[in-house]
N, C-alpha and C positions, 0 to 999 in steps of 0.2 A: 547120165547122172540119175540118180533116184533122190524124186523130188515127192514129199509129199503134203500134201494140201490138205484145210480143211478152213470151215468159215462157222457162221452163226446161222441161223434164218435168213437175215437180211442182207445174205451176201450169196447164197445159194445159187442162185443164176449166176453170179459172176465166177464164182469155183466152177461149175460147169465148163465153162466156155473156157478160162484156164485150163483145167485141168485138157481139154481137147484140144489147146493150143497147144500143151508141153507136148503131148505126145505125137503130135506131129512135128512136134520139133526132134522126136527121138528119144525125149527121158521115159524110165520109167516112171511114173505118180501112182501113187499110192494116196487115192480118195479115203479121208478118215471122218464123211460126215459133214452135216450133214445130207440125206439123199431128197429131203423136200423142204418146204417152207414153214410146216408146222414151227412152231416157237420153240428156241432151246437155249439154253445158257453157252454164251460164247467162252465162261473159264471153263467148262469141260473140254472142250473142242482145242480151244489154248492148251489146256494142259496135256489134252492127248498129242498136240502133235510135237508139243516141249520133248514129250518123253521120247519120241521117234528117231528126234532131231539128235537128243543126248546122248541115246546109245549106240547112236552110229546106224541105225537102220536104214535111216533117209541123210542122203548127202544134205543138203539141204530143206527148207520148209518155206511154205506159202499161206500166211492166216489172214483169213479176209472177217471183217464184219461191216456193220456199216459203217463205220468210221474209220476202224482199221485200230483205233486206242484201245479198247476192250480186249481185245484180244492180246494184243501186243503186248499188253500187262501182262498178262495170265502166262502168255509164253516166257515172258523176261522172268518169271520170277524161279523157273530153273536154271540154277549158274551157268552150264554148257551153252544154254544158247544167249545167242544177240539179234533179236527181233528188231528193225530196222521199220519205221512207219515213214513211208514213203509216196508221193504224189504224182512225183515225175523223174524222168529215167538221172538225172544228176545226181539228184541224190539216192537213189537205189547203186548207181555207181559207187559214191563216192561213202554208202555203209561200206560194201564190199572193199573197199583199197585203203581206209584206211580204219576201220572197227573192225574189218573180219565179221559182218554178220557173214550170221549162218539161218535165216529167218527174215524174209521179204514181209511186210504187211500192209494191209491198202484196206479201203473205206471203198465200199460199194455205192453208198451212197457220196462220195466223194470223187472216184476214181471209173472215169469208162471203161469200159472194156479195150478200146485201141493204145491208151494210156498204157492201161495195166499192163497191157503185154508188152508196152515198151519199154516199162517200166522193170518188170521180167527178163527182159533182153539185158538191158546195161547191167543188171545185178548179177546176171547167171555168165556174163560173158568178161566180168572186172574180176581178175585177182586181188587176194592180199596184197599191198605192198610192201606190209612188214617192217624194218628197217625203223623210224624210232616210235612208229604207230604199236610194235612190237610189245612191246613195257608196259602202255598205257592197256591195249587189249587185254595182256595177263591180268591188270588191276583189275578189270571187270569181274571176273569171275575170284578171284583173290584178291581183296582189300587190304592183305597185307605186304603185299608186294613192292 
């Protein structure tokens, strides 16, 4: 799969360690930022991976900040994607089978590192279920529906 990743400041070390998890796991990732701790606004980083995630370049997305909310905003606020804030692997599951995220997000300051990747695992490994989650997902991105 091509996954790509990106966080704030204060999650920096933990996209590290992600991103050299996915790829031992086999995906491609596509690191979009940032590469130190210097200070940076987490809606840029959100919105650049919104955009990644919308046009189909990255099957899926990974936005970390220290909360994991901040960013999560920023990615939700383009229609295609469902950025999914998540703690532990249930519910990272349970975006995937029945919201269809396409957009994992974790709190560094919240979220370890052996969490997160488990939390990575149940998300990247749970299908849609589709069926009458189906309708309600269309709303998301169409309110008229």
């Amino acid at each position: 799969m091509k996954i790509a990743i990106a966080s704030d400041h204060a999650a920096v070390d933990l996209k590290a360690d992600l991103r050299e998890y996915l790829i031992e796991q086999g995906h491609e990732v596509a690191d979009l930022g940032p590469d130190t701790a210097d200070r940076v606004d987490y809606p840029d980083y959100g919105y650049k991976l919104a955009s990644v995630v919308a046009d189909g370049t990255a099957d899926y997305g990974v936005a970390l900040c220290g909360s994991g909310i901040g960013i999560s905003i920023a990615v939700n606020r383009e229609p295609k994607c469902r950025a999914a804030l998540v703690s532990e692997p249930l519910s990272a599951a349970l975006a995937r089978e029945h919201n269809d995220a396409n957009v994992i997000a974790m709190g560094a300051r919240l979220t370890g590192p052996d969490m997160a990747k488990a939390c990575l695992d149940a998300f990247l490994s749970t299908d849609f279920g589709g069926g009458r989650h189906g309708a309600r997902v269309d709303k998301l991105s169409n309110p008229a529906c």
